[in-house]
N, C-alpha and C positions, 0 to 999 in steps of 0.2 A: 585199143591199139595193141598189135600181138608185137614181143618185143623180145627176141633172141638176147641174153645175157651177153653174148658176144657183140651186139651193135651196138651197147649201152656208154659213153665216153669215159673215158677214166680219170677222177679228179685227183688230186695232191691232196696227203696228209700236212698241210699248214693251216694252220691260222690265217686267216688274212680279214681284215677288216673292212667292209663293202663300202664307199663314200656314204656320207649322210648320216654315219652312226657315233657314234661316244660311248664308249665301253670301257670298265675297270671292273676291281673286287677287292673287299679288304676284310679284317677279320673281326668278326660282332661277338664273337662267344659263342656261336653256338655249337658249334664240335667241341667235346672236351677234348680232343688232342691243342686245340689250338690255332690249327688248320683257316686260310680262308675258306668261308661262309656265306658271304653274301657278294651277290656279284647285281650288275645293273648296268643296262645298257639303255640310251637314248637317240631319238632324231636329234640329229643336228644337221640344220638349222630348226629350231623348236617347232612344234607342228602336226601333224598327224598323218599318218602311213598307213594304207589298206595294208590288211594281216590275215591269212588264216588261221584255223586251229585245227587238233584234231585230239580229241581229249579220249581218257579211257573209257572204256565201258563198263566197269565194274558196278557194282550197285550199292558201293559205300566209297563215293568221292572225295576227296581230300579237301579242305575248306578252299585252297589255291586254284583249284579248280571250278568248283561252286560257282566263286567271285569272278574270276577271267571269264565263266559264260555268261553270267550275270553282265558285266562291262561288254560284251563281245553284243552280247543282244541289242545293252543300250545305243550303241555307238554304226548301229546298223538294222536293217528291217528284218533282219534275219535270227528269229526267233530261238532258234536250236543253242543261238552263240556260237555259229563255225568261222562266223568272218566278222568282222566290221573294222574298225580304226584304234592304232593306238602310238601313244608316245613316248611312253617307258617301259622297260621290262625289266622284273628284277627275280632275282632266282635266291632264296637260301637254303643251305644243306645242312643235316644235322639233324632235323625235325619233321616228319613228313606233315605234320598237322594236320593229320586225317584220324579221325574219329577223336577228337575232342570237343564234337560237341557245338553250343551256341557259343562258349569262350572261344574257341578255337575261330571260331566266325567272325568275332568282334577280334582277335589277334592280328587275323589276316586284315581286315578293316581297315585296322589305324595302322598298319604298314603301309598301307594302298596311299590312305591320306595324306601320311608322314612324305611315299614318297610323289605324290601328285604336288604337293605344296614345293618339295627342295626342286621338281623338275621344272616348275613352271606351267601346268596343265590339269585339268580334271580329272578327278578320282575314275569317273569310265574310262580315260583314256591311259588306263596302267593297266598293267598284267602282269599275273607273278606265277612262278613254280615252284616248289618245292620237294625236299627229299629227306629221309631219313625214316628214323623209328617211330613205326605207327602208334599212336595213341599219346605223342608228348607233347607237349606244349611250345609254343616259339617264347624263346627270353627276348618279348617284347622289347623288356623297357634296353636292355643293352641294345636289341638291333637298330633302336630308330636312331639315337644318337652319331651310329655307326653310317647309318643311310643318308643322312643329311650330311654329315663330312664329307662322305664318299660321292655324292651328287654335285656338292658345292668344290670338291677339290681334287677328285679323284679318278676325275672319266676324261678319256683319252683319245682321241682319234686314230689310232695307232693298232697294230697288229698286237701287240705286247699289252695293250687294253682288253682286248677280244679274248687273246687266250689265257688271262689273269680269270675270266668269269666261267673255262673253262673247267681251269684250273679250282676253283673254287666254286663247282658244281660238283666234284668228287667227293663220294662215300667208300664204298669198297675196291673202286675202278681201282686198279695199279697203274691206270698212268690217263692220262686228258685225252679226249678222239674230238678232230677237226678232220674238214674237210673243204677244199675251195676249187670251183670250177670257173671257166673263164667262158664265156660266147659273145660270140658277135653280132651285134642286131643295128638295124636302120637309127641313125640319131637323128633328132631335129629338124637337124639341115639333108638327111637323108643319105650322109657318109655312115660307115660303118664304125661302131662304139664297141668301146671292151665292155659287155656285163660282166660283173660277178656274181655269183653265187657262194657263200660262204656259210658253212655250218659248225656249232659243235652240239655237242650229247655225252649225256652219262648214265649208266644203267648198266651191271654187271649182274643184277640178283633178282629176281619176281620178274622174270622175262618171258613172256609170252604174250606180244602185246594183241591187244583189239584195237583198232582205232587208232593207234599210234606206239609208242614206246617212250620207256622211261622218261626223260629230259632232253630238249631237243630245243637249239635257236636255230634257225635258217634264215638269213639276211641274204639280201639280194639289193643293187642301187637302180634295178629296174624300174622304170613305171611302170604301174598298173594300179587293179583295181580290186575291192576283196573278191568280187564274184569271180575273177580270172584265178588270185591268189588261191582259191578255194579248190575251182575246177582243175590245175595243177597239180595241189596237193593230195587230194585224196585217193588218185591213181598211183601215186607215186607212194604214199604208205603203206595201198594196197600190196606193190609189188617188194617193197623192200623192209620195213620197221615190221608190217606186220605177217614175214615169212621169218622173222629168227625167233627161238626160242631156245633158255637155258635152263628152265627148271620147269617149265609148264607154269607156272603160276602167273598171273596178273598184279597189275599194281592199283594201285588205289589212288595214283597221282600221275600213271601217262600225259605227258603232253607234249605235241611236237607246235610249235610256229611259226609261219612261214612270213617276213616284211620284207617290204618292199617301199626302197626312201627317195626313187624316183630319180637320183642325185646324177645318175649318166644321162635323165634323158630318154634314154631309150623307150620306144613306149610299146607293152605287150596288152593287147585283147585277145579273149578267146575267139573271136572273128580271123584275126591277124596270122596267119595259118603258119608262116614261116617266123615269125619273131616269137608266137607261141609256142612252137617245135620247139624251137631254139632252147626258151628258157626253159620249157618243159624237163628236155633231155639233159639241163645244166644241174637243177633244183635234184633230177631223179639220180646224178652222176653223184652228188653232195650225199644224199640220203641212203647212197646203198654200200658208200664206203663207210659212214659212221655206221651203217646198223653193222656190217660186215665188223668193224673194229668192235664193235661190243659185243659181238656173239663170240670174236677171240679172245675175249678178255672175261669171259663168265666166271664166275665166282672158281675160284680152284681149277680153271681149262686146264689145258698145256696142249689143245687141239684145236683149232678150225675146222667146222665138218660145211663144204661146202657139197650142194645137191643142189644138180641140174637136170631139168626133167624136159623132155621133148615130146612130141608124137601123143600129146593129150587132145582127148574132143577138143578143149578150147582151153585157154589161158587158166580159167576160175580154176578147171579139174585137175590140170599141171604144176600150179599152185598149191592143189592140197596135198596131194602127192607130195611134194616134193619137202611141203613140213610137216606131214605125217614121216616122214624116215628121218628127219633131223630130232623131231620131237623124242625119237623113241627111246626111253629109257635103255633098253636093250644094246639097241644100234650105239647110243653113246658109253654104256659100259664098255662097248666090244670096241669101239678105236682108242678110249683109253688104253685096253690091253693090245691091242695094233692085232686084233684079229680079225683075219678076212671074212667072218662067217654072215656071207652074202643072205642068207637063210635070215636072216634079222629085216635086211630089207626087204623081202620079198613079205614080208608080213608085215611090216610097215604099209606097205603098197594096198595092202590088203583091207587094212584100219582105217584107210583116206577115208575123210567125209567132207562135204563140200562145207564150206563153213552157213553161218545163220545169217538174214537177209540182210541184215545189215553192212556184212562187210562184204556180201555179195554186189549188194550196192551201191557200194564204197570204190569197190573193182570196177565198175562199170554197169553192170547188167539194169537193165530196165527195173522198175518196181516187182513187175507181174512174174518176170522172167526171175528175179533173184526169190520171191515168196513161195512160187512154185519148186527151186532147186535145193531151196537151202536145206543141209544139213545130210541132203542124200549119201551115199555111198557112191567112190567112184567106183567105177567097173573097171576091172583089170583082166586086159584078154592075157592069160600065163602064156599060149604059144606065142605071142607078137610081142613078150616082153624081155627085152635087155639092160644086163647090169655091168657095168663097168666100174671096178674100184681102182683109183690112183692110175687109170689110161689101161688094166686091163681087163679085157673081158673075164666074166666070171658069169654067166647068166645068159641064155639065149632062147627061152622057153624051155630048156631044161639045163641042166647045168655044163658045164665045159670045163675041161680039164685045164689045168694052171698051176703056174708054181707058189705054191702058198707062203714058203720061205720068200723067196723076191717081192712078192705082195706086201707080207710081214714089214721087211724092210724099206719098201714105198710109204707102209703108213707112219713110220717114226719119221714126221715130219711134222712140220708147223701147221698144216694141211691136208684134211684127206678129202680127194676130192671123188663124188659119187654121182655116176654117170645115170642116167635110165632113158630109153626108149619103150614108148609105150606102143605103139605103132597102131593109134585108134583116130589121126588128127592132126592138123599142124598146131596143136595148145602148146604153147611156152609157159616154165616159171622155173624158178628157183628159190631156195630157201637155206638160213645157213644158222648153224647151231652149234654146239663143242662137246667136247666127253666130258664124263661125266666121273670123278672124281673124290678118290677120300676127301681130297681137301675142301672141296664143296662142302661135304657132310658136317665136317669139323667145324668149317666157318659159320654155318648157319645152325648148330647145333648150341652154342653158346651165344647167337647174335645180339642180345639187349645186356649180356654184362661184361 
């Protein structure tokens, strides 16, 4: 589905809690600040909820990860772990518990079990996340005490539940990203229902995701089913989680989730062409303002670099373009200094490569069609290409005169936003990323003491 950035709905930065869920977070110890840490969210009424996933692609997984495909697999025919059923989800920060190992494995375990037992459900039907310093260990024995309290007296039906686990998914974030979208689809009775769509996410630093981004819950009280939840999600991370990037690097614990607790009623199949639009373009509204809120919030930002590309062969090519100039080291030194030097992008443009078949696959393209493209080079015709920074032209197969000072002063904003026509196509995408900063260097220059 080709999808102009401008037809996409635009969701609310709230919190809001989607019927059928129970959500809180309290604090276990594992942040030395003190901070909450562990958050957990439930079906209510107890039960099970088709879910997707969309985990990272790195080639050193985080044990949280491991285990959720390991339960994702059991709980469904679907061998990879991208979908099947679950009951509880719990997230702790502080510790990423990737690369520790067979302890690190048996850490995640008896969390799983700790919290399958306090929820009332099977060890498959839990899922967990986690965040923090690679290579530490979870302080088991404090979290589990904490998790049983917290299951037994601390989950909430409530918006002030939801963004407590927000809240308590934070490492470096300077502040919690939620997002909630509303649509209307056939109930029941075949009147019209409010769905919701509600998300949050945390991830400021190792941003560049494959297959999803840093930390991510997406609730919805839709019905459905995983294989729907699935087909859903994976175009939708295609176009939004996996077009930001803030430091080029990847994580070792990516995971986004998409449930669905059925609780409106309303019921979506991928057959069902308009109740599927619907949640589709709800779910894609959710995920493109949290990855948007985290690309502004990159470690040391003070910029939002948004990039809109047009007039690509197809969608996949417009796409890379358009995080090939966000990526660029270059391009984000130069909006830190609020310099128009369009000369960055045109060589950004340059660098595109279509990504590898996976995620070409992920976008949509056939098997044959993505094995065949992946990784090419796009083609960039220089006379048919245009640049636009902050609404002015700067770029028209050869360069155009402008006033660089007014420019200058367009980009000292919260946002710089970068225009391109490619003029080979009607390919759409977008991609959004920040400048790149001392205080990035500094932060992550001392990050384990």
């Amino acid at each position: 589905m080709t999808t102009d950035h401008r037809d996409i709905p635009a969701a609310e930065q709230r919190p809001t809690l989607p019927r059928g869920f129970r959500a809180g977070a309290t604090r276990a110890g594992i942040k030395a600040s003190g901070n909450p840490d562990l958050g957990v969210i439930v079906l209510e009424p107890r039960g099970l909820a088709p879910v997707a996933a969309t985990f990272t692609t790195n080639r050193v997984p985080a044990a949280p990860v491991l285990l959720s495909r390991t339960h994702l697999a059991a709980t469904s025919h679907d061998s990879a772990g991208g979908h099947g059923f679950v009951s509880a989800l719990m997230s702790t920060s502080g510790s990423a518990n990737a690369a520790t190992g067979a302890a690190g494995m048996a850490d995640q375990q008896r969390l799983a079990e700790t919290l399958a037992s306090a929820a009332g459900c099977a060890v498959e039907a839990t899922l967990a996340v986690s965040t923090g310093l690679i290579g530490t260990r979870l302080p088991v024995d404090r979290i589990v005490p904490a998790l049983d309290a917290l299951v037994l007296d601390g989950l909430t039906a409530t918006d002030e539940g939801f963004a407590a686990v927000a809240e308590a998914l934070r490492t470096t974030d300077s502040r919690a990203k939620w997002a909630t979208a509303t649509v209307e689809l056939p109930g029941p009775a075949g009147d019209l229902v409010t769905v919701t769509v509600s998300g949050i996410a945390k991830g400021v630093g190792m941003i560049h995701p494959r297959m999803a981004t840093m930390l991510s819950f997406v609730l919805t009280d839709a019905q459905s089913d995983p294989q729907t939840l699935a087909a859903i999600l994976r175009p939708v991370v295609a176009r939004t989680w996996n077009q930001i990037s803030v430091d080029g690097d990847t994580s070792t614990n990516d995971t986004v989730l998409l449930v669905a607790s059925g609780a409106s009623g309303a019921a979506v199949a991928v057959g069902d062409t308009p109740a599927y639009e619907g949640l589709l373009l709800a779910v894609g509204a959710v995920a493109r303002s949290l990855a948007r809120q985290q690309a502004s919030d990159g470690e040391g930002a003070t910029t939002l670099i948004s990039c809109y590309v047009r007039g690509g062969r197809d969608d996949a090519e417009a796409r890379a373009v358009a995080r090939a100039v966000v990526s660029s080291s270059l391009l984000k030194a130069a909006v830190h200094g609020r310099d128009p030097n369009w000369g960055r992008i045109v060589g950004a443009c340059g660098n595109a490569h279509l990504p590898d078949a996976a995620l070409l696959e992920l976008a949509g393209l056939s098997a044959e069609s993505a094995h065949e493209r992946a990784g090419r080079p796009v083609e960039i015709d220089v006379e048919r290409l245009q640049i636009t920074i902050c609404g002015t032209p700067v770029f028209a197969g050869a360069p155009l005169p402008f006033d660089r000072q007014a420019v200058r002063q367009a980009m000292d904003s919260p946002e710089v936003v970068i225009e391109l026509e490619l003029g080979s196509g009607a390919g759409n995408g977008e991609a959004f990323g920040c400048d790149l900063t001392e205080a990035y260097v500094i932060e992550n220059s001392e990050y384990s003491t």
